[in-house]
Backbone as a chain_set.jsonl record, in Angstrom:
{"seq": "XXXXXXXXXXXXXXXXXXXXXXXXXXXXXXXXXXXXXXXXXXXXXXXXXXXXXXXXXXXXXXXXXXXXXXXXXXXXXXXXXXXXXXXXXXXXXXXXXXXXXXXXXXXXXXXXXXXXXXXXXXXXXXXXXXXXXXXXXXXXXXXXXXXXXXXXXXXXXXXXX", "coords": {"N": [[0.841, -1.159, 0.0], [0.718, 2.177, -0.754], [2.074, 5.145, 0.67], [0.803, 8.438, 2.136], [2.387, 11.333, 0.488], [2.709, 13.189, 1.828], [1.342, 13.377, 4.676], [2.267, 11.022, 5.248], [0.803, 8.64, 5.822], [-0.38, 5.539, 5.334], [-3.153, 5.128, 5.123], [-4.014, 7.828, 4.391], [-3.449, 7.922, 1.526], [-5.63, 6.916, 0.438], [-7.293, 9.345, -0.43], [-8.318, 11.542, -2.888], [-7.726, 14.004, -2.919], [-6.454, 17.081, -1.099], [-8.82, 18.696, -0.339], [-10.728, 16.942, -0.507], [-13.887, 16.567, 1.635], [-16.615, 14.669, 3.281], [-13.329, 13.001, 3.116], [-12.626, 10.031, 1.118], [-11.891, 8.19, 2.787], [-12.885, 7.499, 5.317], [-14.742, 6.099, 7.641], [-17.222, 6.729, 9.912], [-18.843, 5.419, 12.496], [-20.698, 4.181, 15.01], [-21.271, 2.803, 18.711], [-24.636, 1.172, 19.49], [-26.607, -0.499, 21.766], [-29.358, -0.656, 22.67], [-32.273, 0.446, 22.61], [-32.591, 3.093, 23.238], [-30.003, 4.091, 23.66], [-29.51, 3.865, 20.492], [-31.499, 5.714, 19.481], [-29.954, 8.405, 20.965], [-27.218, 8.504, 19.541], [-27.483, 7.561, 16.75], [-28.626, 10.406, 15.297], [-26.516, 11.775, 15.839], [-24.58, 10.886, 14.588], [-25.351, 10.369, 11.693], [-25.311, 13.385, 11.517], [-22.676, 14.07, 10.872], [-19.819, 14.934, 8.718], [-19.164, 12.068, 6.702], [-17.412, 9.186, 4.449], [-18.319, 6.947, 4.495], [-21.08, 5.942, 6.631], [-21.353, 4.054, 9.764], [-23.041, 1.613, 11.808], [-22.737, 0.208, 14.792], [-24.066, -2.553, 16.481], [-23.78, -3.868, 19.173], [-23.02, -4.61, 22.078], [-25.72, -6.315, 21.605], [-28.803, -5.884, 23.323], [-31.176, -5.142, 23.691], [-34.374, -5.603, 21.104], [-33.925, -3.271, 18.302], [-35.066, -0.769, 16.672], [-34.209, 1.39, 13.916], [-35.345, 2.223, 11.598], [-37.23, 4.126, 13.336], [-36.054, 6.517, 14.736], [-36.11, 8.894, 16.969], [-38.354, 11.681, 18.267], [-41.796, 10.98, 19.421], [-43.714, 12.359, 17.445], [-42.009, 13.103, 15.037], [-40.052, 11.251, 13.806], [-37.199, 9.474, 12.163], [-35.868, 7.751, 9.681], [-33.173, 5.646, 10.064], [-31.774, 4.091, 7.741], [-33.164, 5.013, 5.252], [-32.991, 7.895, 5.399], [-35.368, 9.277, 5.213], [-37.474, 11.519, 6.945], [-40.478, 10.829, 8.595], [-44.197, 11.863, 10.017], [-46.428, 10.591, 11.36], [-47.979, 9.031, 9.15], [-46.975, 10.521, 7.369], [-44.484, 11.543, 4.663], [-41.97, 13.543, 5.35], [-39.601, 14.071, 4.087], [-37.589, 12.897, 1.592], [-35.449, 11.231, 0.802], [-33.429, 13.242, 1.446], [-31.7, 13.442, 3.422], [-28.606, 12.5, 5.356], [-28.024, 8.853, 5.557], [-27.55, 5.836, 6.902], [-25.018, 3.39, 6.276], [-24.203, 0.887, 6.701], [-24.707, -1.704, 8.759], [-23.889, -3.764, 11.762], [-23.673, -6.277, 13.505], [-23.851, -7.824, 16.558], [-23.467, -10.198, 19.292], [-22.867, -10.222, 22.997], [-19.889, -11.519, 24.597], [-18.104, -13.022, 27.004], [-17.319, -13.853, 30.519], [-19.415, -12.284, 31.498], [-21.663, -12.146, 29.941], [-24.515, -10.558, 29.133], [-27.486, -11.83, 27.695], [-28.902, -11.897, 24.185], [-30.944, -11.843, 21.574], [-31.854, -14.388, 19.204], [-34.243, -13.047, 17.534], [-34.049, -10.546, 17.486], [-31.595, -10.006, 16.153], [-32.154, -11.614, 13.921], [-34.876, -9.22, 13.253], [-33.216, -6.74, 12.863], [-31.764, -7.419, 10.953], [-33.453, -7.555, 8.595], [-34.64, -5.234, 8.515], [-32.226, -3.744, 7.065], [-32.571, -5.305, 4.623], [-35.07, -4.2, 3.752], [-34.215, -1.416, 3.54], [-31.723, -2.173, 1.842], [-29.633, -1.44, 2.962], [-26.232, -2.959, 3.475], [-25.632, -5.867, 6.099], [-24.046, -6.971, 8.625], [-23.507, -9.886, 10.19], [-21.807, -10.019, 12.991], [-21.21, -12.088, 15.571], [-22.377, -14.767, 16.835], [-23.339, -15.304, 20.562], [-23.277, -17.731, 23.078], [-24.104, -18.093, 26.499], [-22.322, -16.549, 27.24], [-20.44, -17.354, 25.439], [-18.585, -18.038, 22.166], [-20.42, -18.751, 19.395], [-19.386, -20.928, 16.679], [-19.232, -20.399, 13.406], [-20.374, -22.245, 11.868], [-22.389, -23.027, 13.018], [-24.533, -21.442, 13.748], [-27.779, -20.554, 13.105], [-29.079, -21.036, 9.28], [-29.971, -18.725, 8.478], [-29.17, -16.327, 9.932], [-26.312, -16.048, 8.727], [-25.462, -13.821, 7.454], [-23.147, -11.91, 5.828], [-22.385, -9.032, 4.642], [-20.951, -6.133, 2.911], [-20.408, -2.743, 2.398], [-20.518, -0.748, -0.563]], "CA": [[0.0, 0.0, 0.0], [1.641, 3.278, -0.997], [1.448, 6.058, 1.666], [0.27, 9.574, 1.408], [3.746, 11.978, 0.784], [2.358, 14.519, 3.021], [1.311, 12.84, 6.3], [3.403, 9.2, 5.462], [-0.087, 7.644, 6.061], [-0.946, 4.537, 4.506], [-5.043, 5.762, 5.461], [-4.604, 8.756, 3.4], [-3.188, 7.606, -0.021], [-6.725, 7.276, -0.567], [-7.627, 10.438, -0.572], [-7.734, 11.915, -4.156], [-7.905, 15.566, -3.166], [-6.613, 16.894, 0.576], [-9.675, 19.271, -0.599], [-12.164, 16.278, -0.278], [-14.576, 16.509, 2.351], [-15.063, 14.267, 3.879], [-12.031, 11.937, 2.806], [-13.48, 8.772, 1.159], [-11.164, 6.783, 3.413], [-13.166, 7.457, 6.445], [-15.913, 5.478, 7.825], [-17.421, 6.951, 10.963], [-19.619, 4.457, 13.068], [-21.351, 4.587, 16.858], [-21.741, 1.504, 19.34], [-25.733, 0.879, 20.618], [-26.6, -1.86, 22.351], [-30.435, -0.518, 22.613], [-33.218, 1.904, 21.57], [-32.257, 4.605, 24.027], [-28.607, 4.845, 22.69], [-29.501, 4.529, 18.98], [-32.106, 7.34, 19.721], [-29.065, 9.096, 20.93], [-26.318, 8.133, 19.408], [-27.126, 7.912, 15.53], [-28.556, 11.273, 14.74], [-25.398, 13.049, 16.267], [-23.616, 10.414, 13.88], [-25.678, 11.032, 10.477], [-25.063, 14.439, 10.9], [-21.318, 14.502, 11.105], [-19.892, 14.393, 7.195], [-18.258, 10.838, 6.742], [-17.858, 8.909, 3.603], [-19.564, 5.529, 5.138], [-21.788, 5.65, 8.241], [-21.979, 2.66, 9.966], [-23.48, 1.303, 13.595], [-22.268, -1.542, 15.764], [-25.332, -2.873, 17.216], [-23.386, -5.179, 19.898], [-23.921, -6.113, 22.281], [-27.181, -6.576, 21.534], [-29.534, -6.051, 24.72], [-32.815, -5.596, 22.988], [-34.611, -5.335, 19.725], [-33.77, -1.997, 18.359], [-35.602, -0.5, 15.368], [-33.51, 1.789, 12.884], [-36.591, 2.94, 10.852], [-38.204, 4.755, 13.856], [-35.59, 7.153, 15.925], [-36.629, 10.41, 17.793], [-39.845, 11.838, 19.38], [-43.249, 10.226, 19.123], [-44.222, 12.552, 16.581], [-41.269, 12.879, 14.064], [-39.045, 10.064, 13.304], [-36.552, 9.18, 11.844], [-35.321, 6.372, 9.267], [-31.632, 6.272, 9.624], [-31.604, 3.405, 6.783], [-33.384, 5.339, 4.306], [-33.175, 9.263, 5.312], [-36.984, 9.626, 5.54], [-38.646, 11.829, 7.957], [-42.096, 10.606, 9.173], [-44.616, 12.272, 10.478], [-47.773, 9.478, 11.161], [-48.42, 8.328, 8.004], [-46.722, 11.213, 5.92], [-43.018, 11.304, 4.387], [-42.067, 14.459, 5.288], [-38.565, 14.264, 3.151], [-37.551, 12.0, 0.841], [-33.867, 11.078, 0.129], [-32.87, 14.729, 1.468], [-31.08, 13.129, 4.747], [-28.463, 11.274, 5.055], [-28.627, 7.764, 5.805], [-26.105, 4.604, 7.369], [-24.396, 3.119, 4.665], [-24.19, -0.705, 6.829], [-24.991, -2.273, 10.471], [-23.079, -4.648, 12.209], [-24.86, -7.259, 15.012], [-23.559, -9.227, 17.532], [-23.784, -10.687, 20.851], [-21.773, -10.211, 23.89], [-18.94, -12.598, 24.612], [-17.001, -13.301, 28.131], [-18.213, -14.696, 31.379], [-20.84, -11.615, 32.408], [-22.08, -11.733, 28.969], [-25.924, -10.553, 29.426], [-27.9, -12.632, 26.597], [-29.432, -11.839, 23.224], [-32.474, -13.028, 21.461], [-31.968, -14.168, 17.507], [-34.992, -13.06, 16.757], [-33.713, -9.046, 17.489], [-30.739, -9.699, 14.842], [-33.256, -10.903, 12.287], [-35.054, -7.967, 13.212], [-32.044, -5.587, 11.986], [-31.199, -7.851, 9.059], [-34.778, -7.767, 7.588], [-34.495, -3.863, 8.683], [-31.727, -3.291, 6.735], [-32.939, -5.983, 3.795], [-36.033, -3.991, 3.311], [-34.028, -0.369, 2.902], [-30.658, -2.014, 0.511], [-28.232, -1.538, 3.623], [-25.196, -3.847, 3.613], [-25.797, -6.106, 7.191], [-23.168, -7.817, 9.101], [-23.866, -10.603, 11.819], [-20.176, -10.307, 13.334], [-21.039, -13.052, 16.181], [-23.95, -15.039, 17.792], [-22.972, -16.206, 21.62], [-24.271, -18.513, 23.579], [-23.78, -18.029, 27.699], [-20.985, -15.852, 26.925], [-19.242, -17.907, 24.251], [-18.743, -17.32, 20.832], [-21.179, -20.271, 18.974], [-18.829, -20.758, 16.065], [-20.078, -19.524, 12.946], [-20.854, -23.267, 11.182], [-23.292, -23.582, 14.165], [-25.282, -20.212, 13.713], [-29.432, -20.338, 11.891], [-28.641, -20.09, 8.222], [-30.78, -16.692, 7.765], [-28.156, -15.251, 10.673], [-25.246, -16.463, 8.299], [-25.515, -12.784, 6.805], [-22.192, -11.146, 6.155], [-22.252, -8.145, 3.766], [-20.338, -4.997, 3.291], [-21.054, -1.554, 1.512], [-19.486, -0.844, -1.754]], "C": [[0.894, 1.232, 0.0], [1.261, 4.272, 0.045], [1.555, 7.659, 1.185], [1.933, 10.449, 1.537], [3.477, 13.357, 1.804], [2.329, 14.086, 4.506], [2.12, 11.401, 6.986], [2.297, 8.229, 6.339], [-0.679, 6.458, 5.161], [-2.528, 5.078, 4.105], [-4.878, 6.977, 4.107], [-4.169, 8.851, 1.757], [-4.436, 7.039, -0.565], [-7.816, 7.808, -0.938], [-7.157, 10.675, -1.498], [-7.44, 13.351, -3.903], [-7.922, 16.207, -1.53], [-7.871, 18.194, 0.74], [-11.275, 18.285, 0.287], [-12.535, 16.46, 1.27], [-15.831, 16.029, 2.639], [-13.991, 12.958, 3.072], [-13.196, 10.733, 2.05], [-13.129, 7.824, 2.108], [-11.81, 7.203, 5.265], [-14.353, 7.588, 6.524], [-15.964, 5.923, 9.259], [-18.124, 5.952, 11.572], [-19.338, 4.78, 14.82], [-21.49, 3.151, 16.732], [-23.714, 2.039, 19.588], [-26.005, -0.19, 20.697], [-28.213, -1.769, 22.567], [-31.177, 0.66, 22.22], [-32.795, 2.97, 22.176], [-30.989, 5.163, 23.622], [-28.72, 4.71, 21.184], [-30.771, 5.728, 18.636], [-30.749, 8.725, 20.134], [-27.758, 9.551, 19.863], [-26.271, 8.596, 17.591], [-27.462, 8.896, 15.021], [-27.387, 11.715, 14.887], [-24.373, 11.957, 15.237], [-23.841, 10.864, 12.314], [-25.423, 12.625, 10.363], [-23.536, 15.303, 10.83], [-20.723, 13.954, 9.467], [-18.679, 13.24, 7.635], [-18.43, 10.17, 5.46], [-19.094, 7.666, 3.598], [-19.765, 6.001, 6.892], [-22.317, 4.819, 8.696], [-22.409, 2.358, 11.67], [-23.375, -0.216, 14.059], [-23.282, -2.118, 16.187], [-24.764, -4.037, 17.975], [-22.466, -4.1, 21.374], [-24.861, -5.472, 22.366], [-28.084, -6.572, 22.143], [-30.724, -6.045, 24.637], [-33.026, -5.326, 21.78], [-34.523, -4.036, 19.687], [-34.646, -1.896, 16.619], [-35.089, 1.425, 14.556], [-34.315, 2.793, 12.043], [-37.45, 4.328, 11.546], [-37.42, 5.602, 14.905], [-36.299, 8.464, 15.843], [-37.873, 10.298, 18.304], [-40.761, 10.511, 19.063], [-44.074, 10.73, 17.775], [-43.888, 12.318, 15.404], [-40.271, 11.779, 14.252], [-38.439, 9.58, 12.172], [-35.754, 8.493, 10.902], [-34.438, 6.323, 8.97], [-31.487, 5.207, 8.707], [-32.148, 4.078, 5.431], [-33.221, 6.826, 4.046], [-34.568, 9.888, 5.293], [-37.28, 10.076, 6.748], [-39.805, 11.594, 8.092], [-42.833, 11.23, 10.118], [-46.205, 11.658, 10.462], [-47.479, 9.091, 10.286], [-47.705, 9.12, 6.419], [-45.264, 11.026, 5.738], [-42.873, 12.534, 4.489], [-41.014, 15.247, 4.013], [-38.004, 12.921, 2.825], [-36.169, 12.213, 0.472], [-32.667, 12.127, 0.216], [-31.83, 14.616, 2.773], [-30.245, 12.39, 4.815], [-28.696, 9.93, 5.728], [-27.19, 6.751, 6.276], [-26.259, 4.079, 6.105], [-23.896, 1.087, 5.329], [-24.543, -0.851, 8.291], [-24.358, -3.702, 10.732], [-23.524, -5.081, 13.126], [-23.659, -8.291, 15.12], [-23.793, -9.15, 19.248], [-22.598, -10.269, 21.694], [-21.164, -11.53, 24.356], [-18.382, -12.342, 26.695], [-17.723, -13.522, 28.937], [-19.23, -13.863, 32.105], [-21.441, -11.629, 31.282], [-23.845, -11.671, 29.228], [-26.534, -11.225, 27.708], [-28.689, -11.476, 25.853], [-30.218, -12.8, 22.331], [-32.1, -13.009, 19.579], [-32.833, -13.473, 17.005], [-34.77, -10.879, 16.514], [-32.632, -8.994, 16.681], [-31.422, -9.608, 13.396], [-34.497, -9.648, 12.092], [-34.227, -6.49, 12.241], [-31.66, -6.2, 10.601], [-32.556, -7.522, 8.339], [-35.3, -5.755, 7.444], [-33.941, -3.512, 7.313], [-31.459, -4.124, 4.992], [-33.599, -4.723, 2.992], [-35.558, -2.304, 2.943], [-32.604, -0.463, 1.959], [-29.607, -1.897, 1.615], [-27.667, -2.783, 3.926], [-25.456, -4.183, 5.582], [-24.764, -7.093, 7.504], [-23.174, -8.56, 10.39], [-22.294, -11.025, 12.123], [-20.301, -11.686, 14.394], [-21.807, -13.324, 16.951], [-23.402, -15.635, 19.378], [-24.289, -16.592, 22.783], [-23.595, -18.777, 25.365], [-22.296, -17.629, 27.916], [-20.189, -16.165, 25.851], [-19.392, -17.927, 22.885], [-18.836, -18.711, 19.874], [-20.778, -20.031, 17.525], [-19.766, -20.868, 14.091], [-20.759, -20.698, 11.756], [-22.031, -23.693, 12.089], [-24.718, -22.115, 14.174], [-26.777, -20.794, 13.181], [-29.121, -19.789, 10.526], [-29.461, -18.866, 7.948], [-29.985, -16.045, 8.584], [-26.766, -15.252, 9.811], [-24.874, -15.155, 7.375], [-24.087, -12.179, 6.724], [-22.21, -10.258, 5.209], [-21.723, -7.223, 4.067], [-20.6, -3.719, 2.296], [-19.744, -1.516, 1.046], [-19.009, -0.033, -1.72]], "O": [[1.827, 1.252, 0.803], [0.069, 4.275, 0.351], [2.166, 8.07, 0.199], [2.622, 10.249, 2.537], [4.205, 14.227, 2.283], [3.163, 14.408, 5.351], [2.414, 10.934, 8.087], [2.594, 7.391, 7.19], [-1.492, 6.72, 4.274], [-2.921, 5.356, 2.972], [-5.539, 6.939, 3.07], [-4.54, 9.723, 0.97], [-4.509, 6.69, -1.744], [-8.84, 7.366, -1.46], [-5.966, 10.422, -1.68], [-6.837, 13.921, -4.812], [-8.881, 16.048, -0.775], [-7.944, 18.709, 1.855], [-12.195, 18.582, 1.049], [-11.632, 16.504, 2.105], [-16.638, 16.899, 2.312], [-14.535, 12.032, 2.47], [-14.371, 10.624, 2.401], [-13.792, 6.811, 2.331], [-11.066, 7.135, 6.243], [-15.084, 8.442, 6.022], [-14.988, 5.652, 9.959], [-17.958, 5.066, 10.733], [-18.444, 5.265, 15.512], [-21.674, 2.423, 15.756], [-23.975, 3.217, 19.833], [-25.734, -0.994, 19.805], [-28.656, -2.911, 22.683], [-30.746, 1.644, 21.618], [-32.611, 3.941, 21.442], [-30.8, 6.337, 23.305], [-27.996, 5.472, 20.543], [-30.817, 6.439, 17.632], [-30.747, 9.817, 19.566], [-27.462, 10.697, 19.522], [-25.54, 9.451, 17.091], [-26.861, 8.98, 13.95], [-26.995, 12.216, 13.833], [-23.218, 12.375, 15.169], [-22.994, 11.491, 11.679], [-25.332, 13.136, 9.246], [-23.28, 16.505, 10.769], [-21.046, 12.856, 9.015], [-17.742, 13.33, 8.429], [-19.561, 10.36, 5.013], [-20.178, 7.515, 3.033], [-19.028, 6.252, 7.846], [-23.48, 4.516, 8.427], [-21.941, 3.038, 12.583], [-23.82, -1.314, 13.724], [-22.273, -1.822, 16.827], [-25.106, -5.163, 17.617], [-21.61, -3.216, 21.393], [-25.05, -4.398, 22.937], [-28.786, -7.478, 21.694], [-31.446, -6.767, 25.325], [-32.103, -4.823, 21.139], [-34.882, -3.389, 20.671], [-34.731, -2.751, 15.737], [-35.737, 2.442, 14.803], [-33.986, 3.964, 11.849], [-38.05, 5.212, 10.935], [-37.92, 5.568, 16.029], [-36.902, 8.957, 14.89], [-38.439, 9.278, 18.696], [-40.457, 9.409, 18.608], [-44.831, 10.011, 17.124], [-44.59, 11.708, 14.598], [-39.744, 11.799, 15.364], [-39.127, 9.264, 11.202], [-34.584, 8.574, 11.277], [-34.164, 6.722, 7.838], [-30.257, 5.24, 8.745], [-31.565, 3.693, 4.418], [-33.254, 7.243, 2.889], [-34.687, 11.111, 5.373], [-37.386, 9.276, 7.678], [-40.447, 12.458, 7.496], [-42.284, 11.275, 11.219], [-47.07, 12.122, 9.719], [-46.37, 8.565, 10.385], [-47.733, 8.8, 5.231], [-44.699, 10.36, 6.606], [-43.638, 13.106, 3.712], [-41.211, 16.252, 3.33], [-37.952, 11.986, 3.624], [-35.77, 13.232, -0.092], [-31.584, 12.155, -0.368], [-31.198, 15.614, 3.12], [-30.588, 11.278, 4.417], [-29.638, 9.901, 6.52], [-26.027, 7.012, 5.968], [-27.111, 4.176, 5.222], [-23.408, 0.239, 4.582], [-24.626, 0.198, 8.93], [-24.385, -4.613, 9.905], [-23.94, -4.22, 13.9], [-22.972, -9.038, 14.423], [-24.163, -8.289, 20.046], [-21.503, -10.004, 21.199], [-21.863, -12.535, 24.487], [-18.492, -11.275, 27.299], [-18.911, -13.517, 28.616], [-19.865, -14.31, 33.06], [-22.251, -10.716, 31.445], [-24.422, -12.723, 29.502], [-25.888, -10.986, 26.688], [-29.079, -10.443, 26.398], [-30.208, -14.03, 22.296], [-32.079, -12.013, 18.856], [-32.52, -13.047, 15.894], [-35.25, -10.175, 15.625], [-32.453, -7.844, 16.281], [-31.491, -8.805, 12.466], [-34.919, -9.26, 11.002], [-34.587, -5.681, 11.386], [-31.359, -5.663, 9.535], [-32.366, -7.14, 7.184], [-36.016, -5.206, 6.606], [-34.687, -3.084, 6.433], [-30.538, -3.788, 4.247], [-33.1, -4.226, 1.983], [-36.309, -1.728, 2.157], [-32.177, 0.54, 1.386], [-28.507, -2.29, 1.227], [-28.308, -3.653, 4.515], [-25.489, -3.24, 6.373], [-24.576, -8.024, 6.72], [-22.914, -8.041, 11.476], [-21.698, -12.006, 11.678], [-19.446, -12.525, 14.112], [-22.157, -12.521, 17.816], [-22.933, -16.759, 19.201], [-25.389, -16.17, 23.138], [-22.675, -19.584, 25.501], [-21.399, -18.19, 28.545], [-19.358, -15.396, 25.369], [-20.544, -17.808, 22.468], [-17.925, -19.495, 19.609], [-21.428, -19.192, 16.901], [-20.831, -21.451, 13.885], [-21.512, -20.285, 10.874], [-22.602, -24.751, 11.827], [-25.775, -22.26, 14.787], [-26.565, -21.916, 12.72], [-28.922, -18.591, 10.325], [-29.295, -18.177, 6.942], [-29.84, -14.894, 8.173], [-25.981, -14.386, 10.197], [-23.999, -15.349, 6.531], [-23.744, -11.858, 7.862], [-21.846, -10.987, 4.286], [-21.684, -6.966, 5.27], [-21.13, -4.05, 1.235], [-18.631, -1.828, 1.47], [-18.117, 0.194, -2.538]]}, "num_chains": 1, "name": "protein.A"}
């Protein structure tokens, strides 16, 4: 990998332009582990410029839903950029949006459990708006249930182009 002659970073030789903003070579991404931190967490991420915006969703502590952050009234769809308001679209394609999601379980001996059916939740989430989904690791009473042993519909690994 050739590095950049300015900073002698591998990372930024692929940057075409120390103009660009932001960089293509930088992917921002937030941890949540439930609805209360991806209510927090991913607006203050969509609105920071990055070329990919991506979210950890691990560990996993409950079903989280992606489609529906903020108040009660307006919300959110950080997979597609849609504001909702009841039943209306308020903006259409004008926001941006995560560009992949990443699921897994917690590992080591306090590991608090996770329910499959809250990953295929986020995969069928992120099916139904085109985002790249990645099930990094399913565990089972802390331990990491190796990945020939998984539910093939969790066997998901994808990555944005």
């Amino acid at each position: 990998m050739a590095a950049c002659e300015i900073t002698k970073s591998p990372c930024a030789a692929y940057t075409t332009d120390a103009s660009e903003i932001p960089p293509r070579n930088v992917w921002l991404g937030v941890s949540v582990e439930d609805q209360a931190t991806a209510d927090e967490r991913i607006p203050l991420l969509l609105q920071t410029p990055a070329a990919v915006r991506w979210v950890s969703a691990e560990p996993l502590l409950e079903q989280i839903d992606l489609t529906k952050l903020g108040n009660s009234y307006v919300r959110r769809n950080a997979l597609t950029g849609f504001l909702d308001a009841g039943h209306a679209t308020l903006m259409r394609d004008a926001l941006p949006r995560l560009d992949w999601v990443v699921a897994g379980g917690e590992s080591g001996p306090k590991a608090r459990p996770s329910h499959p059916d809250w990953f295929r939740s986020l995969r069928d989430q992120c099916q139904a708006a085109g985002v790249p989904f990645f099930m990094k690791q399913i565990t089972d009473k802390g331990r990491k249930v190796p990945f020939e042993q998984w539910p093939d519909d969790l066997r998901v690994r994808e990555y944005p182009s």
